[in-house]
C-alpha positions as CSV (number, residue, x, y, z in Angstrom):
1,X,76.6,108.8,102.6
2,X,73.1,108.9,104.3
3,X,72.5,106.6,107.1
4,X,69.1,105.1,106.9
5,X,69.4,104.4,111.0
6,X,70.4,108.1,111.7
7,X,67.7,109.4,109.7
8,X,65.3,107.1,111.4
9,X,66.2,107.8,115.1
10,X,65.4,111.3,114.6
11,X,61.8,110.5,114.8
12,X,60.6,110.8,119.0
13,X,57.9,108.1,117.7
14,X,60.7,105.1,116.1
15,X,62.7,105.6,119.2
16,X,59.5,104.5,121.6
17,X,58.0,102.8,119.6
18,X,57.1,99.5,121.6
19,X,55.5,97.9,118.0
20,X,58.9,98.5,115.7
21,X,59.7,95.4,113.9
22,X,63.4,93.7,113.8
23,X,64.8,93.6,110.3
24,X,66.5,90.8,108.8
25,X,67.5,90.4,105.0
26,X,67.7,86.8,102.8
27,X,71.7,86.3,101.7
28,X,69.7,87.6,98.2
29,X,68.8,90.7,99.5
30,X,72.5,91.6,101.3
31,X,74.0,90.6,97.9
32,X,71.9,93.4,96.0
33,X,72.9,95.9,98.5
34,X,75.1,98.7,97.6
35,X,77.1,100.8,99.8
36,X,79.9,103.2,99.1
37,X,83.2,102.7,100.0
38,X,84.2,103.9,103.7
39,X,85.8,107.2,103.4
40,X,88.8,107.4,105.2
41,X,88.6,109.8,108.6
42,X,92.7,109.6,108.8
43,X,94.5,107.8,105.9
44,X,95.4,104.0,106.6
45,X,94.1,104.5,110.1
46,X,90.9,105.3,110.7
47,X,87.5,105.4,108.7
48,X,83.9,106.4,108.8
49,X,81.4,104.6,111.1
50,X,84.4,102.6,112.4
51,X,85.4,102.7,116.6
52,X,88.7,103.3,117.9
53,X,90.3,102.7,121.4
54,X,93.5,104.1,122.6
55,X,94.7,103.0,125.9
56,X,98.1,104.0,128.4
57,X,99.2,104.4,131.5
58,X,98.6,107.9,133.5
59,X,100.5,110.9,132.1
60,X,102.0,109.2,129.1
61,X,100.0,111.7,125.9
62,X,97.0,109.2,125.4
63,X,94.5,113.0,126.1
64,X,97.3,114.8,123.3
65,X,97.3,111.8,120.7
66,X,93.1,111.9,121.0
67,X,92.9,116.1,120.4
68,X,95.5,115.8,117.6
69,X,93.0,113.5,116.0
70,X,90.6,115.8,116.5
71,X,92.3,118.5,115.3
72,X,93.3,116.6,112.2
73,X,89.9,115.4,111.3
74,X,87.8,118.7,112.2
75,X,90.3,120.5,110.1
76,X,91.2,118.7,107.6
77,X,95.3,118.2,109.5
78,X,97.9,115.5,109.6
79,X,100.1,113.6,111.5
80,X,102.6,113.3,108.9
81,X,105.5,110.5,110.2
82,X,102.7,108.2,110.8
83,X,101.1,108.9,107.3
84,X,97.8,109.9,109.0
85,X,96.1,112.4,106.9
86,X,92.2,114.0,107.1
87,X,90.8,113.9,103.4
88,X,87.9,116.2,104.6
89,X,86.8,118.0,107.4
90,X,84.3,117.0,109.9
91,X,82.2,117.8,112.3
92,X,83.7,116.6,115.5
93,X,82.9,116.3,119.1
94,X,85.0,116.0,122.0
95,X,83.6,114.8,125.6
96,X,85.9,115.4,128.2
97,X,85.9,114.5,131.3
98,X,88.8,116.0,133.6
99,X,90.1,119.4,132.4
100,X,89.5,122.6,133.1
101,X,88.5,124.8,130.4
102,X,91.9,126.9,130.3
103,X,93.6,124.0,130.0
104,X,91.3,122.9,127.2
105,X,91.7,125.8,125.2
106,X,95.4,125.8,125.5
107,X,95.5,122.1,124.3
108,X,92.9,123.2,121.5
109,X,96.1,126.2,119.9
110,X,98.8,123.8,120.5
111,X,96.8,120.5,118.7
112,X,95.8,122.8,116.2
113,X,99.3,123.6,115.3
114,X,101.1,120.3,115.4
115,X,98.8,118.7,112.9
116,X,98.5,121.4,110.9
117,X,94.5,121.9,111.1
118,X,93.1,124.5,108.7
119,X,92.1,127.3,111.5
120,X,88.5,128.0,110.0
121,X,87.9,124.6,110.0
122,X,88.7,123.5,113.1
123,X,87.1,126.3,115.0
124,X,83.9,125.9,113.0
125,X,84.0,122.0,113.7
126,X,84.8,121.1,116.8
127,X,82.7,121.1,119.4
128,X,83.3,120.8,123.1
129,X,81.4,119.0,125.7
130,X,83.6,119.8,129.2
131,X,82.6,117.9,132.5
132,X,84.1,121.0,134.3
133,X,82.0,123.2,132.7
134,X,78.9,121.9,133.7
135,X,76.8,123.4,136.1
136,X,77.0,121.9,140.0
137,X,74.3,119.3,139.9
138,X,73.2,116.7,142.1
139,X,73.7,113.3,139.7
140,X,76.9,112.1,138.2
141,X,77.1,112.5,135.1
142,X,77.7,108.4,133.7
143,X,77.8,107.8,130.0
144,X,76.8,104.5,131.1
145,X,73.3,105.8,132.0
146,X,70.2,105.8,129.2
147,X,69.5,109.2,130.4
148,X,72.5,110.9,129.2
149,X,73.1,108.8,126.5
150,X,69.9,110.3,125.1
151,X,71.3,114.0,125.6
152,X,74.5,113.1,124.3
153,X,72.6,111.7,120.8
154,X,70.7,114.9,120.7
155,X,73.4,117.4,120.7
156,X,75.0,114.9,118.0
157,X,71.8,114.9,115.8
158,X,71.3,118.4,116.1
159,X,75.4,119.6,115.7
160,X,75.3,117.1,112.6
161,X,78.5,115.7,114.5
162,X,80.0,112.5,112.6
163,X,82.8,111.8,115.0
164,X,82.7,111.4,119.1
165,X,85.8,111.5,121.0
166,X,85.3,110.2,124.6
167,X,88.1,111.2,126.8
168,X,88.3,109.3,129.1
169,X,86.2,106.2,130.0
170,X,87.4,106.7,133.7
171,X,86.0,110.0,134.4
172,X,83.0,109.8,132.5
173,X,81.7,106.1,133.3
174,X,80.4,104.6,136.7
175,X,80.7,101.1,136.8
176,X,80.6,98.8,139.9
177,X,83.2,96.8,138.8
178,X,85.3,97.3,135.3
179,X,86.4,93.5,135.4
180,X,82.6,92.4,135.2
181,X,80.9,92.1,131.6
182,X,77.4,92.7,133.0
183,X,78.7,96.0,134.6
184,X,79.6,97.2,131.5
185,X,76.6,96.4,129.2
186,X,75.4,99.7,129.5
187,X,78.1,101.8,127.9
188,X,78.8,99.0,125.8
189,X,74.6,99.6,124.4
190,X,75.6,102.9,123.6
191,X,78.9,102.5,122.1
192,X,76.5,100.0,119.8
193,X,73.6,102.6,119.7
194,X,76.5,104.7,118.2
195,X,77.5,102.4,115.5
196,X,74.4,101.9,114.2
197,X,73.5,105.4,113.6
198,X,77.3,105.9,111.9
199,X,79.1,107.6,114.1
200,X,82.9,107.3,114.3
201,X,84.0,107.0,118.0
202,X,87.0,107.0,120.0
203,X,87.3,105.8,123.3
204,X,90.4,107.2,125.7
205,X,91.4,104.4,128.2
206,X,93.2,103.9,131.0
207,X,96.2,100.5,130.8
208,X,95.6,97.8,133.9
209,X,98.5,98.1,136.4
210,X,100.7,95.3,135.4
211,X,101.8,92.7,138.0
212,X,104.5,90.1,137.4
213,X,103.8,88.6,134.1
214,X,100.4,89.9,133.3
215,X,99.9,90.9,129.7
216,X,99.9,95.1,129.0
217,X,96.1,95.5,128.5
218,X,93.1,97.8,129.0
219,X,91.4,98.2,132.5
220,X,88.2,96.6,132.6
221,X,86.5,93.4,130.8
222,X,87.2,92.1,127.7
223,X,83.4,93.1,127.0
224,X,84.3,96.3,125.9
225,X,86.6,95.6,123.1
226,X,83.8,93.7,120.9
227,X,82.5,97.5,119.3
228,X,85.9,98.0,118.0
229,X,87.7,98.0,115.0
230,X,91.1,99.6,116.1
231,X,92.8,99.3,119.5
232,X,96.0,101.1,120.2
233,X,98.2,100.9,123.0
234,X,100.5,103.4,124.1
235,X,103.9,102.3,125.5
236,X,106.4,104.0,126.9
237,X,110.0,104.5,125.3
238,X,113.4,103.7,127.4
239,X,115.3,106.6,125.8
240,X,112.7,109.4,126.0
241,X,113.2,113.0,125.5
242,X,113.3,115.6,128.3
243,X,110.8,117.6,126.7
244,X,106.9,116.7,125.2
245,X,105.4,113.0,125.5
246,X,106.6,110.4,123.7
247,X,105.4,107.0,123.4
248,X,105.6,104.0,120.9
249,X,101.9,103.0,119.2
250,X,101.2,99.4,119.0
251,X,98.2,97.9,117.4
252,X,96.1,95.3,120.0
253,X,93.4,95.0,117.3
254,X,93.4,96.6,113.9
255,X,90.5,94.9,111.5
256,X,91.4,95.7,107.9
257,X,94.4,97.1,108.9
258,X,97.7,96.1,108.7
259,X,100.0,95.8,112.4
260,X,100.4,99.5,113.6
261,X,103.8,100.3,115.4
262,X,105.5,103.4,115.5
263,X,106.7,106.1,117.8
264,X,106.1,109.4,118.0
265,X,106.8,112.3,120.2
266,X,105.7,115.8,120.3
267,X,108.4,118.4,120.1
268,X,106.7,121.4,122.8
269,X,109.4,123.6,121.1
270,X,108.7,123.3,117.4
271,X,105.0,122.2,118.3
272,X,105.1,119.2,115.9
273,X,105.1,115.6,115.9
274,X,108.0,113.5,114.8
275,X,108.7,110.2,114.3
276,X,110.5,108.6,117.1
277,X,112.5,106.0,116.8
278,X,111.5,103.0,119.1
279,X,113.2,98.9,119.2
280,X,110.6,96.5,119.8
281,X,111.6,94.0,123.1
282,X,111.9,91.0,120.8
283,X,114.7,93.3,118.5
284,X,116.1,94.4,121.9
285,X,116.6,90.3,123.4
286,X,118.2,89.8,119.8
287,X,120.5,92.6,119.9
288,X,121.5,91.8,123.0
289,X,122.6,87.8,122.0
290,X,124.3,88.9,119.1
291,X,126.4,91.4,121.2
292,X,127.7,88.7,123.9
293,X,128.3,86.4,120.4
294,X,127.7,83.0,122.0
295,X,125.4,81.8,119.1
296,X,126.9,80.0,115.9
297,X,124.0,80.2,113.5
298,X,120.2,81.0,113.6
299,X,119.1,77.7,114.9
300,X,120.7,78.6,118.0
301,X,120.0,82.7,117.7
302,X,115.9,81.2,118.3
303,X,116.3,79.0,120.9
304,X,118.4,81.6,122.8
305,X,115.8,84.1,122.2
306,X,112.7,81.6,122.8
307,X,111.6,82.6,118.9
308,X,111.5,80.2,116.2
309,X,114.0,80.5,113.1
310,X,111.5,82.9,110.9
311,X,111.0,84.8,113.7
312,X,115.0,85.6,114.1
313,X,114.9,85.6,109.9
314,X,112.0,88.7,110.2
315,X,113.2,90.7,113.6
316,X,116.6,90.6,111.8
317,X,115.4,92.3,108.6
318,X,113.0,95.3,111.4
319,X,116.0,95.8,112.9
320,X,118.0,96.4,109.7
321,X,115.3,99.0,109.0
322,X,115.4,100.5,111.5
323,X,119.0,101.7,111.2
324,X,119.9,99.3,114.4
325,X,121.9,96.2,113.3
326,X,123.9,95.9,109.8
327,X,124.0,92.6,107.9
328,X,127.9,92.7,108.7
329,X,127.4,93.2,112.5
330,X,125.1,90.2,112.5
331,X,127.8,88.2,110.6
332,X,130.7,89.2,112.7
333,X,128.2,88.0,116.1
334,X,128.1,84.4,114.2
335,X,131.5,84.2,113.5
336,X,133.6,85.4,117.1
337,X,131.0,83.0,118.6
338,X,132.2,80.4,116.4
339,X,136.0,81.3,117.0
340,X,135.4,81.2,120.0
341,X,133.7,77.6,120.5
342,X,136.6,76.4,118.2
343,X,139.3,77.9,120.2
344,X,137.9,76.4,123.2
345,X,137.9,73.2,121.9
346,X,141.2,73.2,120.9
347,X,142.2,74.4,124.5
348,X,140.4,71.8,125.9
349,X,142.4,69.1,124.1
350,X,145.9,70.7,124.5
351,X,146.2,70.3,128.6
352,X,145.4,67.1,130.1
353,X,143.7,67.3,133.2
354,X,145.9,65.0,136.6
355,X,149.5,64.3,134.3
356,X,149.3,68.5,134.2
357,X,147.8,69.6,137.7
358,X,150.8,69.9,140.1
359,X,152.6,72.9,137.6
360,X,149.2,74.6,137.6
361,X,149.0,74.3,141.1
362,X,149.8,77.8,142.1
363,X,147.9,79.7,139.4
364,X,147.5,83.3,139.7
365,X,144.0,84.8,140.0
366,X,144.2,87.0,137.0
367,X,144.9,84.3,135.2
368,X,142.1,81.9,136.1
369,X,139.8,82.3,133.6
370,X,142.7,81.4,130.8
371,X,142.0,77.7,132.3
372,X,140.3,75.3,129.7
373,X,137.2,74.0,132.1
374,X,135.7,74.5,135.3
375,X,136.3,70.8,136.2
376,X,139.8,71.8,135.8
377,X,139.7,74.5,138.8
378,X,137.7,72.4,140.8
379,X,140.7,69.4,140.4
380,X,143.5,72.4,141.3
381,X,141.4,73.2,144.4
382,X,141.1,69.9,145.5
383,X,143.2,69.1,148.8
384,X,143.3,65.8,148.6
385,X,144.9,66.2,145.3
386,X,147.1,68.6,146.8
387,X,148.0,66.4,150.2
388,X,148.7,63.3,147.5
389,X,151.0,65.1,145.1
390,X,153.2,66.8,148.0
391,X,153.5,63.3,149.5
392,X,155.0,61.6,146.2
393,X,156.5,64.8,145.0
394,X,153.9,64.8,142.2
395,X,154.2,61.5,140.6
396,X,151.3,59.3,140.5
């Protein structure tokens, strides 16, 4: 579809235009407006004129999971166990702002592969903006400058690019500080500009160190999440493989979308992505109740877990899916820890605690946890005890 925006910011004279008037429609006139469905840039992902964030810490495959999105939607590729497909191939450009161009191209073969890109396609789509290609010049290059900004929307105009990959915000913004809102008003204005003239964008991030009990978030202020539609995190995975990156993608923000998790790992071997199995921490804290089987029924499952009782009720049937815990596993848990409450019960009612102390005086150590309650060890140990029943010869 033809953006009316993108057609109008090609003229020099709208751009500077100091006498342009603001727009604004009656709820009439929106009503009679007709657009054409969004066309979808990776199946029940991502679609046109929508913005994207991916975020992770240093190292973990946020730069690999960007170009394989590139590869897929400049020619026309997949990444099949998540179900993301390109419909069509577009014109795509990647800004990149720490490679070197060897490095680039080798990244470029081995993306290309994995999501299975149609070769003519890609090659005829994608175009490359690298920072370490640029001559040596004596400004920083900052997105978050009008300057560039301006170059940047002219080599998209004239390429007829429809989607912008920025990779990453660190390298290729200068802000004074990332935690204030007005220090980022100026990227933020061109992530906007972007919008408006319909081009889909995604933005590589960098995840905030975490300390203590912070939540696992983006760097920066929470300014620069309000162009978005999608935000992904990328988390790492406990039982990773010794080969490729793996990671487990979970959706921060996903308008129109349904929650996003799944893992996936790229084999360097076979040069494809797979699914990767990954356990949520909330499946993890419940698997790891119902193997010490000290809860009776679900009531006591949520409080043990800090959930409430639909929460235990949905994690139970995820992990079920996800081959981790059978319906008889979680019904044995319920039922030792049951036994077990009965059994001690029953123990507890059997031995009287002073008529029965002076026999169990001598108790072997090995044997100590057989005795019903604590209070019962602490009356054994007592010396006074001791001192009173030697005296008397163990009658009260």
């Amino acid at each position: 579809m033809v953006n009316s925006n993108l057609v109008a910011f090609k003229s020099n004279e709208n751009r500077t235009s100091k006498n342009s008037n603001l727009k604004f429609l009656t709820g009439y006139q929106l009503k009679e407006q007709e657009f054409e469905p969004k066309e979808w840039l990776l199946s029940n992902l991502w679609r046109e004129r929508e913005m994207m964030m991916i975020y992770a810490p240093p190292g973990l495959g946020k730069s690999w999971l960007a170009w394989s999105f590139a590869a897929a939607v400049a020619g026309k590729g997949s990444i099949s166990p998540a179900g993301w497909e390109s419909p069509k191939a577009r014109k795509t450009m990647i800004l990149d702002g720490e490679m070197d161009l060897q490095d680039l191209q080798e990244r470029q073969i081995q993306t290309g592969i994995a999501v299975n890109s149609d070769y003519e396609s890609f090659m005829e789509n994608l175009v490359i903006f690298s920072r370490q290609d640029q001559p040596m010049v004596s400004h920083i290059l900052d997105l978050s400058k009008k300057d560039l900004q301006d170059r940047i929307i002219d080599v998209i105009l004239k390429t007829g690019t429809e989607v912008l990959i920025i990779d990453n915000f660190s390298t290729l913004v200068q802000v004074s500080d990332e935690n204030s809102a007005s220090s980022m008003q100026g990227f933020n204005q061109f992530l906007i500009g972007l919008k408006q003239l319909g081009i889909s964008t995604l933005l590589v991030h960098h995840s905030r160190k975490n300390t203590g009990n912070q939540k696992f978030a983006y760097r920066g202020s929470s300014l620069l999440s309000i162009p978005f539609e999608i935000i992904l995190q990328l988390r790492e995975v406990e039982d990773k493989p010794e080969k490729g990156c793996a990671f487990e993608i979970v959706s921060d923000k996903s308008r129109n979308l349904n929650e996003i998790r799944i893992g996936l790992w790229l084999d360097p071997d076979s040069r494809q992505w797979n699914e990767h199995k990954c356990i949520p921490e909330n499946i993890r804290i419940l698997l790891e109740v119902l193997k010490e089987s000290i809860c009776i029924n679900q009531s006591e499952l949520a409080e043990k877990c800090s959930l409430d009782q639909s929460s235990i009720s949905r994690l139970k049937s995820q992990a079920i899916k996800l081959g981790v815990l059978d319906e008889d596993e979680y019904s044995e848990s319920l039922k030792k820890a049951k036994e077990s409450r009965e059994s001690s019960s029953m123990s507890e009612n059997m031995y009287p605690v002073r008529s029965l102390a002076k026999p169990y005086m001598h108790i072997k150590e090995e044997e100590w946890d057989k005795w019903p309650t604590q209070a019962d060890k602490d009356f054994v140990h007592d010396e006074e005890d001791e001192e009173y029943f030697d005296d008397n010869d163990g009658d009260f």
